[in-house]
C-alpha positions in Angstrom: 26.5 3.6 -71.7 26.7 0.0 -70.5 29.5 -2.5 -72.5 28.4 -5.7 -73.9 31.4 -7.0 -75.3 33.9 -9.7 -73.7 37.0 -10.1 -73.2 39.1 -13.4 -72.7 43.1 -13.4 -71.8 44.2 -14.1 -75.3 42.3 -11.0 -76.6 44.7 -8.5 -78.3 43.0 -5.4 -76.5 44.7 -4.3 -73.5 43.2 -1.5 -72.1 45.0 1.3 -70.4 42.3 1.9 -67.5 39.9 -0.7 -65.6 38.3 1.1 -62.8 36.9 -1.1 -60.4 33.8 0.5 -58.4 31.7 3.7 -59.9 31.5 5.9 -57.4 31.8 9.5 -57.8 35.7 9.2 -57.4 35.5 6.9 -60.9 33.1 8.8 -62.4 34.9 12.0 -62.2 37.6 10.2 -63.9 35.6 8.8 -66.4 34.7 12.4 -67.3 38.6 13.5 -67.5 39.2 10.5 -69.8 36.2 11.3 -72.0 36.8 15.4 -72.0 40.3 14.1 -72.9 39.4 11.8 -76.1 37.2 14.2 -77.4 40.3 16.7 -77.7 43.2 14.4 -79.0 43.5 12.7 -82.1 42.3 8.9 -82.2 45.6 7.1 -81.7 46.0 9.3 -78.3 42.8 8.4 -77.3 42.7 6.5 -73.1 40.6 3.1 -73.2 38.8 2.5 -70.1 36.2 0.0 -68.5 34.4 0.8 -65.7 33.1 -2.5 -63.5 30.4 -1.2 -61.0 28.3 -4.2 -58.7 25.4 -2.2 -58.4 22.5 -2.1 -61.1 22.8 1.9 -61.5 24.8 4.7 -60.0 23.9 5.2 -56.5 25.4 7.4 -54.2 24.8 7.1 -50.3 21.4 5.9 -50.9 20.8 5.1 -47.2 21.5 8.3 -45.9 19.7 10.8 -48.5 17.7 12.3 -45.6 15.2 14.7 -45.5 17.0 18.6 -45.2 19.9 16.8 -45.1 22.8 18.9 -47.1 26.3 18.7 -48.0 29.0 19.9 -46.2 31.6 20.5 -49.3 30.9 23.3 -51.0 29.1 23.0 -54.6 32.4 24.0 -56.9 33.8 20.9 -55.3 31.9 18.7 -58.0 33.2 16.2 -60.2 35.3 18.5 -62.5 34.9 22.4 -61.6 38.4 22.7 -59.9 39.9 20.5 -62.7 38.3 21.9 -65.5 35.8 24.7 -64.8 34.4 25.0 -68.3 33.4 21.7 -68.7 29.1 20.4 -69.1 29.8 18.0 -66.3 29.5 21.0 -63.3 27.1 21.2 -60.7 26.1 24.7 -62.6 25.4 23.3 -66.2 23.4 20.6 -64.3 21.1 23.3 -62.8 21.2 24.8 -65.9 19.9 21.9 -67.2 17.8 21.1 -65.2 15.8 24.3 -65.3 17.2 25.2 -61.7 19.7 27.6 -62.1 18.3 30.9 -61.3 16.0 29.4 -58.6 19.7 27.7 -57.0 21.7 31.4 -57.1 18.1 33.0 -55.2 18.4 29.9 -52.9 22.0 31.7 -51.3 23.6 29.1 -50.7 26.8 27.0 -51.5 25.6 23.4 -49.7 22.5 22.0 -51.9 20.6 18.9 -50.3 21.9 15.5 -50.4 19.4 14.8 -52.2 20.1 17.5 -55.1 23.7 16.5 -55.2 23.1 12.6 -55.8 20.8 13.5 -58.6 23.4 15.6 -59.7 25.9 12.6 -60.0 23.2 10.8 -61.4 22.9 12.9 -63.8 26.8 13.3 -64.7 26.7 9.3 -64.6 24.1 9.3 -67.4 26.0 11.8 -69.4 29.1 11.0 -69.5 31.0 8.5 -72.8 32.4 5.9 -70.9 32.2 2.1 -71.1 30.4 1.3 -67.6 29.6 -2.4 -66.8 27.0 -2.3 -64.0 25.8 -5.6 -62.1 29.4 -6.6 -62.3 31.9 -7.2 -59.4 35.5 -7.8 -59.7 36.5 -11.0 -57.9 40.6 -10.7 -58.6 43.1 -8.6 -60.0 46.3 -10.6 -60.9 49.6 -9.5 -63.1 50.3 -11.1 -66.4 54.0 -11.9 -66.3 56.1 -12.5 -69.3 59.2 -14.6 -69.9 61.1 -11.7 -68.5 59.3 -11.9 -65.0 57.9 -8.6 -65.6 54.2 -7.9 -65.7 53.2 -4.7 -67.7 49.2 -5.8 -67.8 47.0 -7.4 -65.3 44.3 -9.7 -65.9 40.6 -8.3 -64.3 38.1 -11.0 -63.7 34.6 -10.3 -62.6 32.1 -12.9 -61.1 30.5 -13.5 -64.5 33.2 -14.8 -65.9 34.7 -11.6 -67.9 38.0 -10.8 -68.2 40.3 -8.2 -69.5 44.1 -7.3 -69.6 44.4 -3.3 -68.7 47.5 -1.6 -67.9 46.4 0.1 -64.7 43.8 -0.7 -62.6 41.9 2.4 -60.6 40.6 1.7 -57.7 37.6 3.5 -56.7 35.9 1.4 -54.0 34.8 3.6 -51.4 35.0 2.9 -47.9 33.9 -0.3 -45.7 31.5 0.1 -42.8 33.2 0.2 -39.3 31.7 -2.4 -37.2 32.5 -3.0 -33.3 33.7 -6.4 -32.4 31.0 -6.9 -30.4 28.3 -6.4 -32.9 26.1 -9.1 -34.7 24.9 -7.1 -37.6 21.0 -8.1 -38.2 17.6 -6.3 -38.7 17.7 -4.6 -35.7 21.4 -3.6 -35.6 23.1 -1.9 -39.2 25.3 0.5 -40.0 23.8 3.8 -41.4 25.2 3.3 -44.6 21.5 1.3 -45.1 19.7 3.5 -42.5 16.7 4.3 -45.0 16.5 1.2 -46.4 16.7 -0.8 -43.2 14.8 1.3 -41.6 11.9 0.9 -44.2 12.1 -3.1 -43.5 12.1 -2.8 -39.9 9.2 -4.9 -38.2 6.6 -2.5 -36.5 7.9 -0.7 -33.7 7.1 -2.1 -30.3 8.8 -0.8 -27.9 8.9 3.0 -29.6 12.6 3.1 -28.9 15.9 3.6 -30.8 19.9 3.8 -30.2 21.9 5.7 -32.2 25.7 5.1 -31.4 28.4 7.6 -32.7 29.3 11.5 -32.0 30.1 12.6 -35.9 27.4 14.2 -38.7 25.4 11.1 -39.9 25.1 10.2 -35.9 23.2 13.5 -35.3 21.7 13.7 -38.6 19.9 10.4 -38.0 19.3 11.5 -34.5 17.4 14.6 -35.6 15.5 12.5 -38.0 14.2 9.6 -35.8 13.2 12.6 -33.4 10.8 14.0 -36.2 9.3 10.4 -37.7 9.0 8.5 -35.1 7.0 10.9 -32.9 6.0 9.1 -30.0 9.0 7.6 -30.1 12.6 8.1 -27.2 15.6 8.6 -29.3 18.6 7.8 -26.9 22.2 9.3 -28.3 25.4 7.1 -27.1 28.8 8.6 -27.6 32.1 8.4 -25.6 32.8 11.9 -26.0 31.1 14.5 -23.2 29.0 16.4 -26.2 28.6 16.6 -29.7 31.7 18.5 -31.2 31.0 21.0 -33.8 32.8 20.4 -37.1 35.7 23.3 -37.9 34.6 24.8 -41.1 36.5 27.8 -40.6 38.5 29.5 -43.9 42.0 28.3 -42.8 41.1 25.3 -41.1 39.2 24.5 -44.7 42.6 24.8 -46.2 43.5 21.4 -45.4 41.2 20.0 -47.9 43.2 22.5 -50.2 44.4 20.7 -53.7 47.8 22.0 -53.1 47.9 21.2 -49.7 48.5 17.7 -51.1 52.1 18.4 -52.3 52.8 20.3 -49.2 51.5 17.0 -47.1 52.9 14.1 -49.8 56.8 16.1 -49.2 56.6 16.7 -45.4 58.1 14.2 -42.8 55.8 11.5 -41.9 55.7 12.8 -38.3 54.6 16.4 -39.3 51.9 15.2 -41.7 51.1 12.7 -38.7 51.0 15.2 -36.4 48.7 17.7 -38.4 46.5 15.5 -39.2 45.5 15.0 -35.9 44.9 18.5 -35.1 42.7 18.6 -38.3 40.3 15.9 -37.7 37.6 18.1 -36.4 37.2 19.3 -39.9 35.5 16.3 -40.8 36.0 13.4 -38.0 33.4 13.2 -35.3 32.2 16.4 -35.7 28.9 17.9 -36.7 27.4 20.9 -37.9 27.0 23.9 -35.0 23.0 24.1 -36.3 22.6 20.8 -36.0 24.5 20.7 -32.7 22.2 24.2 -31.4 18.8 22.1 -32.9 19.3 19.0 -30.9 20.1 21.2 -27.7 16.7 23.4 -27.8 15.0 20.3 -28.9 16.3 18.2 -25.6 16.0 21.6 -24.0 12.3 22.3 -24.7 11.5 18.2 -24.0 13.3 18.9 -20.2 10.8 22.4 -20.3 7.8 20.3 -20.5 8.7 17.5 -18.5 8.3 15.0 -21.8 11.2 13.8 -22.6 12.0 11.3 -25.9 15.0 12.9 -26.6 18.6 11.2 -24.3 22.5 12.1 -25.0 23.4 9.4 -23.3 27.7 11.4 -23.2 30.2 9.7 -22.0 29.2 6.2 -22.6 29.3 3.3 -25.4 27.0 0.1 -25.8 28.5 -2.5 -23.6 26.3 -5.2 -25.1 22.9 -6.6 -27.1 20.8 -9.3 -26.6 18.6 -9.9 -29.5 14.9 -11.4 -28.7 11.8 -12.1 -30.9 10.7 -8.5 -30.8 13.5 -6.4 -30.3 16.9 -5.6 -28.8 18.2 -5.7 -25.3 21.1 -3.0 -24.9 23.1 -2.8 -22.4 24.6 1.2 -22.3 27.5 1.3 -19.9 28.5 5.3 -18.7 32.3 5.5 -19.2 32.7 8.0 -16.0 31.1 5.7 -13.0 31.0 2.6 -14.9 26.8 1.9 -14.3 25.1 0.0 -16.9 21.5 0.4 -17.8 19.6 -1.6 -19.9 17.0 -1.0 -22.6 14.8 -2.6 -24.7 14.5 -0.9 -28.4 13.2 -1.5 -31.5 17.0 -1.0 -33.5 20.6 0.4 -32.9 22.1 2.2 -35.8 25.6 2.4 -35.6 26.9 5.5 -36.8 30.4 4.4 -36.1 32.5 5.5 -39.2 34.3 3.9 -42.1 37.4 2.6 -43.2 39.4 1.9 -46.2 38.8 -1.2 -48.1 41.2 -3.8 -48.1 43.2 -4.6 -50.8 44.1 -8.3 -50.6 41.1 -9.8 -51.4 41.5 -8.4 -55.1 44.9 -8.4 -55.3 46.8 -11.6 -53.3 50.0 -11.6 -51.0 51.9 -9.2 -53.5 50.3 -5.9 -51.8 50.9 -5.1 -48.4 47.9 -5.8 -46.0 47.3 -2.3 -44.2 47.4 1.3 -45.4 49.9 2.5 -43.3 53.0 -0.1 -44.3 51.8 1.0 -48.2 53.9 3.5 -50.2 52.1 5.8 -52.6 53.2 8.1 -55.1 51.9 11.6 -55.6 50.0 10.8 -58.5 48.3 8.3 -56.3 50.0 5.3 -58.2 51.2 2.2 -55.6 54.6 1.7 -55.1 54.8 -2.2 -56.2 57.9 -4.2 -57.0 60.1 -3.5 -60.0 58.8 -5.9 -61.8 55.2 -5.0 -61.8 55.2 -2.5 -63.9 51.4 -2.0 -64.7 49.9 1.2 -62.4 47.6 0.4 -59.3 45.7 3.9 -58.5 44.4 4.3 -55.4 41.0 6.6 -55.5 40.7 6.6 -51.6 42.8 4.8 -48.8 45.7 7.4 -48.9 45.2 9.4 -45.7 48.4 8.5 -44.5 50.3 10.0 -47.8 47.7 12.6 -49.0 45.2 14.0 -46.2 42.1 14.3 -45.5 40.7 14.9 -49.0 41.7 11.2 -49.6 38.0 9.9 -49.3 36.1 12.7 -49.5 34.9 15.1 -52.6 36.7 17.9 -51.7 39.7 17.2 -54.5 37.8 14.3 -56.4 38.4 16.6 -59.8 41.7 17.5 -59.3 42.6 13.9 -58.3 40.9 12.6 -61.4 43.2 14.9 -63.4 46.5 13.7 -61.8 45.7 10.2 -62.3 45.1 10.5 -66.1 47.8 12.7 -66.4 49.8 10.1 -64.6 48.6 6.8 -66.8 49.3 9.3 -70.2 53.1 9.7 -69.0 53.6 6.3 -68.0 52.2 4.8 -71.8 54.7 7.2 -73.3 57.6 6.3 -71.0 59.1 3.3 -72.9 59.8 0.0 -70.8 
């Protein structure tokens, strides 16, 4: 359900959660919060305010392709591990849906992109909490008293509304990586908007297409250039020699573990550093092996017949573009003998990764600029200055302290828990 009311900084209300962005990270906490009030008396009850600045829950929306599926496993939803007898699961949804018995003959744990989104959608919909769509937070600022000790901030959105909250949850998601070099336009996004850029694209001319990167959504939009455009070349550019196929193995899956948190939040910096990096083929720059063994006896068949649209161009990056009335000049440049070739195509998508959100732009000079010089709590609160004493939560941006399973879905339901476990023993710690 969508708020109407506003607040103003005199208001008496002070909220104990605003959650700025409504992802799924948010959304499985607006669940906990919700499961939570509906079991406690009312004077224990959380109040929270969700600020979201699109007009409905969307999730990945650029990149719901075709056969495309997840790669977390369907009990990872927005509350199973946290709370497995909730009506929020992935299973009451097919059960609600009509879709249940149909999913189990199905034999599989990965539904479709496409399944899962409508899943969230679905939750979104669902769920009791206060949810403020069209509405982006401009600044988050504490509310100091005569003391010098803030125990509220003051949210203000672009509108105009404000509201004094306790803690602030951030649930932002992550920010497009784009190369120095690149001059985002038309003709040259990120695939976070491949559908929907792709769908304004002028006409192709030149029946050509770059696709730079070597993780999942690289291949993935590979593979599905390859099958719409038909006449079209598809050329591949990565640094690496080949794709590398993702390590879904049992033990290398521990790392996404819920307890593995506590194991990585205690260890020495160096040893979480250090096993981090042997972990990122779980879920860095790494794809599916059938994805990986489709592209090959596609590019294997084209080489058969002698007609080939389909180029890994290994072992290279894009050097440069030159944008022109009817499409893009792209320099490729091979990394191993240092040639450059140029081609004219119709777009580059640049399948180049994310990165956390910064922080400052909400917040000011009184939170340190980069992830890596911030310290986080367990329960994901920010480690601030004594005298700030209202909660920052970070929902994503905590590799460095947490793991892998910071941004992804893996523990979304188990981090929503902590967090609202977290705000409840704060409000009942006196000041």
């Amino acid at each position: 359900m969508t708020g109407q009311s506003r607040g103003i900084p005199g208001d008496p209300v002070v909220l104990d959660i605003v959650g700025v962005g409504f992802g799924p990270s948010n959304l499985s906490l607006a669940i906990a919060v919700a499961e939570h009030n509906s079991a406690c008396p009312p004077g224990e009850r959380i109040g929270a305010l969700f600020f979201e600045s699109q007009d409905r829950f969307s999730w990945h929306p650029g990149m719901l392709l075709d056969g495309a599926t997840m790669q977390v496993a369907f009990p990872k939803d927005l509350v199973t591990l946290r709370n497995p007898t909730s009506r929020y699961t992935f299973l009451n949804y097919l059960f609600v849906r009509g879709r249940l018995v149909d999913f189990v003959n199905h034999q599989t744990f990965f539904p479709s992109r496409y399944e899962f989104q409508d899943y969230l959608r679905w939750a979104a919909e669902q769920v009791d909490a206060d949810v403020r769509y069209e509405s982006s937070v401009q600044r988050v600022r504490p509310l100091f008293d005569d003391r010098g000790v803030a125990d509220q901030f003051l949210v203000e959105t672009a509108d105009g509304t404000q509201v004094r909250t306790r803690n602030v949850v951030l649930g932002t998601g992550l920010a497009p990586r784009i190369p120095d070099w690149v001059t985002p336009s038309a003709r040259c996004f990120h695939n976070k908007d491949f559908l929907t850029r792709m769908a304004e694209l002028p006409e192709p001319v030149h029946g050509r297409f770059v696709v730079l990167g070597a993780g999942q959504s690289a291949a993935e939009v590979v593979q599905y250039l390859h099958a719409t455009y038909r006449d079209a070349e598809i050329h591949s550019v990565f640094a690496r020699f080949g794709y590398s196929p993702a390590d879904d193995s049992p033990y290398a899956n521990r790392i996404f573990d819920p307890g593995t948190v506590d194991e990585l939040h205690r260890a020495p910096p160096q040893e979480r550093d250090r096993l981090l990096r042997l972990h990122r083929g779980t879920n860095y720059s790494a794809v599916d092996s059938e994805l990986i063994d489709a592209l090959y006896a596609t590019e294997y068949q084209e080489r058969v017949r002698g007609e080939r649209r389909l180029f890994m161009r290994r072992a290279s990056t894009i050097a440069d573009t030159v944008e022109t009335d009817r499409g893009l000049e792209v320099s490729i440049r091979n990394l191993l003998d240092g040639s450059v070739e140029t081609l004219t195509c119709d777009a580059v998508v640049l399948a180049t990764g994310y990165t956390p959100a910064p922080l400052r732009p909400l917040f000011g000079d009184f939170l340190p600029s980069t992830e890596s010089s911030r310290e986080v709590s367990r329960d994901y609160r920010l480690r601030t200055d004594p005298c700030l004493r209202a909660g920052i939560y970070l929902q994503g941006g905590t590799e460095t302290t947490h793991g892998i399973t910071s941004s992804l879905l893996s523990n979304v339901a188990v981090r929503a828990g902590e967090v609202l476990h977290s705000v409840l023993a704060h409000r009942a710690t006196p000041t």
